[in-house]
DSSP file (Angstrom, degrees, kcal/mol; ACC not computed):
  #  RESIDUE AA STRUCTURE BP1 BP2  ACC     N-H-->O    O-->H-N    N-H-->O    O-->H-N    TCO  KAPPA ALPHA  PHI   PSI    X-CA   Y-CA   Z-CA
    1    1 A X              0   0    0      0, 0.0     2,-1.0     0, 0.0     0, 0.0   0.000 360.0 360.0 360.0 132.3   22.5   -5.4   -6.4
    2    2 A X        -     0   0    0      1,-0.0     2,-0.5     2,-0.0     0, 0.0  -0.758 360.0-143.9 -90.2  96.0   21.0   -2.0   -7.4
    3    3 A X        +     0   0    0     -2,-1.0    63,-0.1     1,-0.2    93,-0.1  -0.580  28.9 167.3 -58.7 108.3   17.1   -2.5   -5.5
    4    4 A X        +     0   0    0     -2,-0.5    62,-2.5    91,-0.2    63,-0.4   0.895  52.3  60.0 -92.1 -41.3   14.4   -0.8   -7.9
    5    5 A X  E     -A   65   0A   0     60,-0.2    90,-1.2    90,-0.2     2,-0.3  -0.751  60.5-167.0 -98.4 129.0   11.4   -1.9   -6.6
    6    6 A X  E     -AB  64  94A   0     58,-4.1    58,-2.0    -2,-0.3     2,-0.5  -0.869  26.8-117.0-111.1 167.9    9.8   -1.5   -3.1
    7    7 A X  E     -AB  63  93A   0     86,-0.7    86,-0.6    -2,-0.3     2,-0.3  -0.940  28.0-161.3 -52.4  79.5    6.7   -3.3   -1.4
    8    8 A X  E     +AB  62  92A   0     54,-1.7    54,-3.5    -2,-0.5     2,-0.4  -0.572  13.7 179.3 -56.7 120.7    3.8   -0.6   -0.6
    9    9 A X  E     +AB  61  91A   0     82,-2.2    82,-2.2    -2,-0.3     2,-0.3  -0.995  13.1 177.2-131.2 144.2    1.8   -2.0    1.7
   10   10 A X  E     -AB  60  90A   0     50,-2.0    50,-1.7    -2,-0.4     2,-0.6  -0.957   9.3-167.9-150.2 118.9   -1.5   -0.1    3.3
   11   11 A X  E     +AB  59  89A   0     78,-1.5    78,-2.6    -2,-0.3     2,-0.4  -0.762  29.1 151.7-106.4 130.6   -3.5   -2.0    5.6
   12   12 A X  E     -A   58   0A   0     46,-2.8    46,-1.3    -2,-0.6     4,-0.4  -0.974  48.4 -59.6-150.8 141.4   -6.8    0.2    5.9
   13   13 A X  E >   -A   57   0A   0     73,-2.8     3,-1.0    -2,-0.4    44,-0.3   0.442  63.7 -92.6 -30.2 155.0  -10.8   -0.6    6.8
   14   14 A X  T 3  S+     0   0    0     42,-2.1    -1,-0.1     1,-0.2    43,-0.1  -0.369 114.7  42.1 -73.4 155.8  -12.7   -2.9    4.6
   15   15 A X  T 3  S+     0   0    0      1,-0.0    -1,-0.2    42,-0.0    -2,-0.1   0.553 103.0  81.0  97.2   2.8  -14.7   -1.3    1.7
   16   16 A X    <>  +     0   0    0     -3,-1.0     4,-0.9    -4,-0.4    -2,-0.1   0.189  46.4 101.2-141.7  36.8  -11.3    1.2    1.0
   17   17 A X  H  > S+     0   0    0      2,-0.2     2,-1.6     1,-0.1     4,-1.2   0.918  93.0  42.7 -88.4 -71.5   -8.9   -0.9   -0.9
   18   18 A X  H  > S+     0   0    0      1,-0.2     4,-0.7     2,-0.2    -1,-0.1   0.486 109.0  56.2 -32.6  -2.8  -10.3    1.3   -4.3
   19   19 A X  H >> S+     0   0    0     -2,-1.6     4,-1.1     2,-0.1     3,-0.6   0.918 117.9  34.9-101.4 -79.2  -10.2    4.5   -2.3
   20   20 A X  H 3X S+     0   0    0     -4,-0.9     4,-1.7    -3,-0.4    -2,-0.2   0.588 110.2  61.1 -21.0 -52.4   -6.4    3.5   -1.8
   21   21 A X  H 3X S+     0   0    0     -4,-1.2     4,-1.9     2,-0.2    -1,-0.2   0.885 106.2  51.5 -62.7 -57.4   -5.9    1.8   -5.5
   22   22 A X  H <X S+     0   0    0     -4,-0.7     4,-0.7    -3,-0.6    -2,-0.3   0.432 109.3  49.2 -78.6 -15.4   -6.8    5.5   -7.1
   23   23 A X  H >X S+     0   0    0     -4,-1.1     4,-1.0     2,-0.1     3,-0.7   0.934 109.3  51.3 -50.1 -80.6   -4.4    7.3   -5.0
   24   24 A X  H 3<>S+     0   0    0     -4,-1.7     5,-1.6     1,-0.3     3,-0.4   0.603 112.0  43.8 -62.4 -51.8   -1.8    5.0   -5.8
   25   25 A X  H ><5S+     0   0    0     -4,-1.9     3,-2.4     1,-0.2    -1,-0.3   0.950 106.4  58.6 -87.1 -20.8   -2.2    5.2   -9.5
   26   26 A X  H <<5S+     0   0    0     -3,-0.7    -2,-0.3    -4,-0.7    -1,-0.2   0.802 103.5  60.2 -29.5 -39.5   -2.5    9.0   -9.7
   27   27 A X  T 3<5S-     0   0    0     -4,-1.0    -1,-0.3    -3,-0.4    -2,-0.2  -0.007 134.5 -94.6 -92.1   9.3    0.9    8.8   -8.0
   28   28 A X  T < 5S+     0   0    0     -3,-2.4    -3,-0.2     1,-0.3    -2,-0.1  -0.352  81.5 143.1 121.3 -35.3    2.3    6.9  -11.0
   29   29 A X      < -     0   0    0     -5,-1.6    -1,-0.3    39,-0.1     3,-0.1   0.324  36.3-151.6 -33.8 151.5    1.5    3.1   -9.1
   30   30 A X        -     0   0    0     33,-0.3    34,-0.0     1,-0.3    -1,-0.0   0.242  48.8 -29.3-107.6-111.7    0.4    0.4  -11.6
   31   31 A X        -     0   0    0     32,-0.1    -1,-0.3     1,-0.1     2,-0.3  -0.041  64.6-168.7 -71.9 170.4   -1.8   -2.5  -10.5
   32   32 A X        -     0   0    0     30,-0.1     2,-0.3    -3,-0.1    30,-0.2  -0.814  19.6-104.9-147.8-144.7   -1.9   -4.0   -7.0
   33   33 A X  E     -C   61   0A   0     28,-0.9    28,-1.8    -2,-0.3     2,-0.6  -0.793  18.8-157.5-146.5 112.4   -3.1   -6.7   -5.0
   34   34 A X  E     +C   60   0A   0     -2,-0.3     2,-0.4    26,-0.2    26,-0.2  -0.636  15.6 168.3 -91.4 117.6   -5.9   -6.9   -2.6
   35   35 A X  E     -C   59   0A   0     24,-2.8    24,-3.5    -2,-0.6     2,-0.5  -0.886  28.2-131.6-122.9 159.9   -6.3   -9.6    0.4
   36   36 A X  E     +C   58   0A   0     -2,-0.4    22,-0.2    22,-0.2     2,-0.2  -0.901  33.9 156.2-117.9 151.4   -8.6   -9.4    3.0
   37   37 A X  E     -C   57   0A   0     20,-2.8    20,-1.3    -2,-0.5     2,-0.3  -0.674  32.2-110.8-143.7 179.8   -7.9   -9.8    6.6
   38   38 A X        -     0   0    0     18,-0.2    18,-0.2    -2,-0.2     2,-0.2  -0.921  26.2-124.9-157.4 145.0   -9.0   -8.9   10.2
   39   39 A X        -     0   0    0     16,-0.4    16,-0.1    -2,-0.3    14,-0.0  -0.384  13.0-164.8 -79.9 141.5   -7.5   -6.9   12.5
   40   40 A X        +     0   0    0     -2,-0.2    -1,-0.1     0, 0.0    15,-0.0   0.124  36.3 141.3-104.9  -1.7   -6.4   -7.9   16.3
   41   41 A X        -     0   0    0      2,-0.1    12,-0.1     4,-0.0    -2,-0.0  -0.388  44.4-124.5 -80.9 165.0   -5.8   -4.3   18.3
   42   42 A X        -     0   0    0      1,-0.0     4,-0.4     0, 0.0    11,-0.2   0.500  23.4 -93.7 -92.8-149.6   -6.8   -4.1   21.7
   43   43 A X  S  > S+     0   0    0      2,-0.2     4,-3.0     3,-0.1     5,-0.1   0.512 122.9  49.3 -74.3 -51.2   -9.0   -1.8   23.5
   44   44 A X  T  4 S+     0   0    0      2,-0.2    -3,-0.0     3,-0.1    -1,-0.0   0.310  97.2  68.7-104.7  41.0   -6.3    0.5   24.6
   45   45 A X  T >> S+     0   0    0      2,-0.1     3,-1.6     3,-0.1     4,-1.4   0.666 106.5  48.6 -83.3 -70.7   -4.9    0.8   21.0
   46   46 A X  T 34>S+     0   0    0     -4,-0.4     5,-0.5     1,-0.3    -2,-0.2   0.809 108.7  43.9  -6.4 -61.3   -8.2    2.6   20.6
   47   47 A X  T 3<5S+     0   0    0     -4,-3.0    -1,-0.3     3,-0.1    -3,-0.1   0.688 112.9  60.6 -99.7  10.2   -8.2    4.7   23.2
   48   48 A X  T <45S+     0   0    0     -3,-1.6    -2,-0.2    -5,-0.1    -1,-0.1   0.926 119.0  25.5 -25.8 -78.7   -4.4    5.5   22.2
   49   49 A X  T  <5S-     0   0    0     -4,-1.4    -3,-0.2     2,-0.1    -2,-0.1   0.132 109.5-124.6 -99.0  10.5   -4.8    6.7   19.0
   50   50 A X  T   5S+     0   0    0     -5,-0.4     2,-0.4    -4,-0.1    -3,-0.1   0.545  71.6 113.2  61.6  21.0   -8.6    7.9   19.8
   51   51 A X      < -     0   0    0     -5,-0.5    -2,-0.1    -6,-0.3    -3,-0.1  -0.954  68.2-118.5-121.1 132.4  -10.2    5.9   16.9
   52   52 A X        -     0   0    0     -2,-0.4     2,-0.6     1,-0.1    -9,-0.1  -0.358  28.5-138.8 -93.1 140.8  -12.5    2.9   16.9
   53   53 A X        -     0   0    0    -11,-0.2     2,-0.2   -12,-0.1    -1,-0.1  -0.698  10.5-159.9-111.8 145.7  -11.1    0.0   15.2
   54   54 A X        -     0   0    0     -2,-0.6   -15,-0.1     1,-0.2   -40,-0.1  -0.790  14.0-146.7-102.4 149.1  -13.3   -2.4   12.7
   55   55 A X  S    S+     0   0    0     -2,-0.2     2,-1.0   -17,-0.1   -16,-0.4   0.363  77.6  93.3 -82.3 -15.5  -11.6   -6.1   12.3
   56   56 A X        +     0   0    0    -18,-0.2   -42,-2.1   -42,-0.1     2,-0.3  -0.802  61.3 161.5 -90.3 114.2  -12.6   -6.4    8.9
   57   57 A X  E     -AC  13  37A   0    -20,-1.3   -20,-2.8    -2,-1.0     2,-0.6  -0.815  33.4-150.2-119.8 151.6   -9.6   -5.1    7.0
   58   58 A X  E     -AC  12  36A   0    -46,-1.3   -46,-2.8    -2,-0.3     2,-0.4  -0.965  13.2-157.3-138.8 141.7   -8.3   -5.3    3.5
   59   59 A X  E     -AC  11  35A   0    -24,-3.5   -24,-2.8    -2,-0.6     2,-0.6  -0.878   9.6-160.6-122.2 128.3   -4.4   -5.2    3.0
   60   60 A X  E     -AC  10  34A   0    -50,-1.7   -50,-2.0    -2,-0.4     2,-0.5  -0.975   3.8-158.4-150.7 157.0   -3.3   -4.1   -0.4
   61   61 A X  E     +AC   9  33A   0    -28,-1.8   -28,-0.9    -2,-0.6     2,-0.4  -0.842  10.7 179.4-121.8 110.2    0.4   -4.7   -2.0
   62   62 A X  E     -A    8   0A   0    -54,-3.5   -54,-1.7    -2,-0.5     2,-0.7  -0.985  24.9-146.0-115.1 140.4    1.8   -2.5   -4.9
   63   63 A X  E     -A    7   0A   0     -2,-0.4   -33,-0.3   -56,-0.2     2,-0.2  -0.921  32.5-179.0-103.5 127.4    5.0   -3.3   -6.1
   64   64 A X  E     -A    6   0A   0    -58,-2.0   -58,-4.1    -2,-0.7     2,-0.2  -0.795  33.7-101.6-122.8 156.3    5.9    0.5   -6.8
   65   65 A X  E  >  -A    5   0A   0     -2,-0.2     4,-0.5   -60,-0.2   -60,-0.2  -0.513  39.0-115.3 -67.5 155.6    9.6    1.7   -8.5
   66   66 A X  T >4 S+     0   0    0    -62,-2.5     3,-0.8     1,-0.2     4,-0.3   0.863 112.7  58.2 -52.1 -55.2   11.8    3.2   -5.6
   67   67 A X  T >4 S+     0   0    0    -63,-0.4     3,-0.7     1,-0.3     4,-0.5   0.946 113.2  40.5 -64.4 -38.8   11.8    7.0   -7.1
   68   68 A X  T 3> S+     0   0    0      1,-0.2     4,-0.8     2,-0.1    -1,-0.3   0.667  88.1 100.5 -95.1  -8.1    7.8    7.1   -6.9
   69   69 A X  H <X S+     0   0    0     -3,-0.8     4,-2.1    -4,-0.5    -1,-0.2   0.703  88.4  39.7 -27.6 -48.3    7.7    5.1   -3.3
   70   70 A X  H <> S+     0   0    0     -3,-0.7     4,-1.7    -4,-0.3    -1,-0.2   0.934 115.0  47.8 -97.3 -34.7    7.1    8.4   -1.4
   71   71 A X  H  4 S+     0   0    0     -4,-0.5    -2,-0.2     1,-0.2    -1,-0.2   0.631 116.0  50.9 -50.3 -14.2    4.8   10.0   -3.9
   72   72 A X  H >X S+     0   0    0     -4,-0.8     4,-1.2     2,-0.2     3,-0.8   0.846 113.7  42.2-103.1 -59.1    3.0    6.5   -3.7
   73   73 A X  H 3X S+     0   0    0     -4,-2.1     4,-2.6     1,-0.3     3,-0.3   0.898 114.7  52.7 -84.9 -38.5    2.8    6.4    0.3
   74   74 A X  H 3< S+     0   0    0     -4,-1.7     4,-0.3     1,-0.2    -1,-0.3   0.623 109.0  41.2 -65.4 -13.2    1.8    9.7    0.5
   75   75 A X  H <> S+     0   0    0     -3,-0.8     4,-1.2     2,-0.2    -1,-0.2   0.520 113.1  57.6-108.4 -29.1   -1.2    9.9   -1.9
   76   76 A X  H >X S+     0   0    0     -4,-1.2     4,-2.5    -3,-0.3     3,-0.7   0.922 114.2  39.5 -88.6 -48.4   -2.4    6.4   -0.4
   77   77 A X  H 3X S+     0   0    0     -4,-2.6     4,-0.7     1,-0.3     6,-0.2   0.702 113.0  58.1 -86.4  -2.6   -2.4    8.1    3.4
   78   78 A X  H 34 S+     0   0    0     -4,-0.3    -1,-0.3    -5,-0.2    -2,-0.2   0.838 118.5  29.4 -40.9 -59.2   -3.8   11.4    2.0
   79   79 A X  H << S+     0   0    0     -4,-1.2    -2,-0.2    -3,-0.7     7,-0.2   0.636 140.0  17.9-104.0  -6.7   -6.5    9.7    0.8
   80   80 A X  H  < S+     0   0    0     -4,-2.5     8,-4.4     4,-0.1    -3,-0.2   0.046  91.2 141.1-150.2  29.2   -7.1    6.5    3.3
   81   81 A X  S >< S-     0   0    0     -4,-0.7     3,-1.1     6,-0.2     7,-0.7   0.076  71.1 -84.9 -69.6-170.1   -4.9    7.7    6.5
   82   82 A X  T 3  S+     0   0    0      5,-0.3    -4,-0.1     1,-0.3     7,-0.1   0.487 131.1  48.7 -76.7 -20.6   -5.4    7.4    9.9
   83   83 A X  T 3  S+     0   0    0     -6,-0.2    -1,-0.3     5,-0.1     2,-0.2  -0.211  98.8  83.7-131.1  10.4   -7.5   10.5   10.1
   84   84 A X  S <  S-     0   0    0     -3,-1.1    -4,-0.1    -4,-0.1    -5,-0.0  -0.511  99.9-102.9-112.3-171.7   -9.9    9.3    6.8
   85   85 A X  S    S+     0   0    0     -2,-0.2   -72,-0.1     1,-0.1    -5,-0.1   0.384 121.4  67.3 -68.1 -13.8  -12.9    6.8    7.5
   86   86 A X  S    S-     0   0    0     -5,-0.4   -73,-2.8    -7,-0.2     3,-0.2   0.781  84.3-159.1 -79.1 -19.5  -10.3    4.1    5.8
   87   87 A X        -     0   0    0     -6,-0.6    -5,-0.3   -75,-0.2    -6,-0.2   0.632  22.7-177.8  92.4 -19.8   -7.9    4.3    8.7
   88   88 A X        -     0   0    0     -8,-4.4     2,-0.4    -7,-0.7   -76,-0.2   0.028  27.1-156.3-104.0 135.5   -5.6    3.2    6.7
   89   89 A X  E     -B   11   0A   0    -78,-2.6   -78,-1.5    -8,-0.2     2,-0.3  -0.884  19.5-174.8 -86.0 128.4   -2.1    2.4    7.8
   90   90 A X  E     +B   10   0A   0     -2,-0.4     2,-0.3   -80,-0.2   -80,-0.3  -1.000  15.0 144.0-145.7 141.5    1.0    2.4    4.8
   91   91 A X  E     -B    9   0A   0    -82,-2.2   -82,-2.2    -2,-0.3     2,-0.3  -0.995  27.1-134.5-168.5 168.0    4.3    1.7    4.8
   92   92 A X  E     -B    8   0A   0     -2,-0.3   -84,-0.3   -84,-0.2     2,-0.2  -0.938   8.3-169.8-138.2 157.1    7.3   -0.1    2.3
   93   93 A X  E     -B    7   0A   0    -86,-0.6   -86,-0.7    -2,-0.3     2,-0.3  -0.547  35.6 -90.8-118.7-179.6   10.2   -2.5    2.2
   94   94 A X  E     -B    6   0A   0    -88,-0.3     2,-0.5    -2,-0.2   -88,-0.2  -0.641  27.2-138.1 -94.3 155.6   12.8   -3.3   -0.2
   95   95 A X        -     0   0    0    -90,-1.2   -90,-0.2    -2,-0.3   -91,-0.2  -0.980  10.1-171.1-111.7 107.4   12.6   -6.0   -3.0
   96   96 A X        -     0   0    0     -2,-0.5     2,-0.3   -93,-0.1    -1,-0.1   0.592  65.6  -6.1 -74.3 -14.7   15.5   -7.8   -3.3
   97   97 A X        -     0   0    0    -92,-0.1     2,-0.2   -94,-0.0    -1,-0.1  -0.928  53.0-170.3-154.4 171.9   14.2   -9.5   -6.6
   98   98 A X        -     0   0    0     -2,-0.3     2,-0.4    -3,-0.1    -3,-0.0  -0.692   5.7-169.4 167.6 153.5   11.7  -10.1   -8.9
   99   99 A X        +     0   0    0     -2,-0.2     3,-0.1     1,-0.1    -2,-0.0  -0.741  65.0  40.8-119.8 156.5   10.7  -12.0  -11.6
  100  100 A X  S    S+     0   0    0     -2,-0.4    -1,-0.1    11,-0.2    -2,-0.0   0.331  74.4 153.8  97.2 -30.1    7.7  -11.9  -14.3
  101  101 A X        -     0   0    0     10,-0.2     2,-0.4     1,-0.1    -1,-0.1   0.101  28.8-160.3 -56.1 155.9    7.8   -8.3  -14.6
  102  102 A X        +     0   0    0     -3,-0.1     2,-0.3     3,-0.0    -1,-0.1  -0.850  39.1  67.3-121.0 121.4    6.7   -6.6  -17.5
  103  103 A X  S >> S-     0   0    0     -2,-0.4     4,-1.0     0, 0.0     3,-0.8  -0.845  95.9 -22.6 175.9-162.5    7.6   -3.1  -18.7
  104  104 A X  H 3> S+     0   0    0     -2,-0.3     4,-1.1     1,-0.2     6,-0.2   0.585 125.1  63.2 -59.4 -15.9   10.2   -1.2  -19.9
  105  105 A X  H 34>S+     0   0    0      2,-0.2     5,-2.1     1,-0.2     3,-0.5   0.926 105.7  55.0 -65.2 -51.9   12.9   -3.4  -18.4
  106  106 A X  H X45S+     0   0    0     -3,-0.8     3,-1.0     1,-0.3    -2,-0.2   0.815 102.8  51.1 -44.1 -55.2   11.2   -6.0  -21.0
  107  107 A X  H 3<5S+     0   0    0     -4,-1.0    -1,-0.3     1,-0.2    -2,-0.2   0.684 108.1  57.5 -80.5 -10.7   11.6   -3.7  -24.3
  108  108 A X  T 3<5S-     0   0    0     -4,-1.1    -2,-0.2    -3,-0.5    -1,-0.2   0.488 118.7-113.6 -21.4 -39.7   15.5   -3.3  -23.1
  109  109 A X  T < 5S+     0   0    0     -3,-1.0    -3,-0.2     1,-0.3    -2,-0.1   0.328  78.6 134.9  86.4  -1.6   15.9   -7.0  -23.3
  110  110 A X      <       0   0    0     -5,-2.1    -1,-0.3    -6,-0.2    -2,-0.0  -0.120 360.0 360.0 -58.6 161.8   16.4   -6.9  -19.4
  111  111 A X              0   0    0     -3,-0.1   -10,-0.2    -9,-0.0   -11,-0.2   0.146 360.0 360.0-124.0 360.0   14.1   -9.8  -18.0
């Protein structure tokens, strides 16, 4: 099975899922999905990576085509990396499926 789709995920300060969103579709991304969360790292993850870290966090999920995956992770840590006020951590898996989509697959007659 030919895998098309990956899972972008970028977990990054609260307040910066839009920050994140507009990278992502500049980079071709369509829609995504935003949860909020809170973060658990320690004290000497902090003074590790020299940055202080806020527990309110907002996690957001694009499901992006394969070929745009690194133009997609790179434009979300560009604009909301570790080294922005977002913080932001990003990174992708593989999709083994999906259903629901809609898009060119759709006018093909592909489901």
């Amino acid at each position: 099975m030919d895998k098309q789709y990956e899972m972008t995920v970028c977990i990054v300060n609260a307040g910066f899922s839009e920050v994140v969103m507009d990278a992502a579709r500049k980079a071709g991304a369509g829609g995504g999905t935003v949860l909020h969360g809170r973060g658990t790292a320690s004290r000497e993850a902090e003074e590790q990576f020299k940055i202080q870290i806020q527990p309110e966090k907002e996690l957001v999920l694009l499901l992006v085509k394969k070929e745009i995956r690194d133009n997609v992770l790179r434009a979300i840590y560009d604009a909301a990396g570790l080294d922005t006020s977002g913080q932001g951590i990003a990174f992708s898996l593989p999709v083994e499926q999906t259903l629901g989509l809609r898009g060119k697959e759709r006018e093909n007659g592909n489901s």
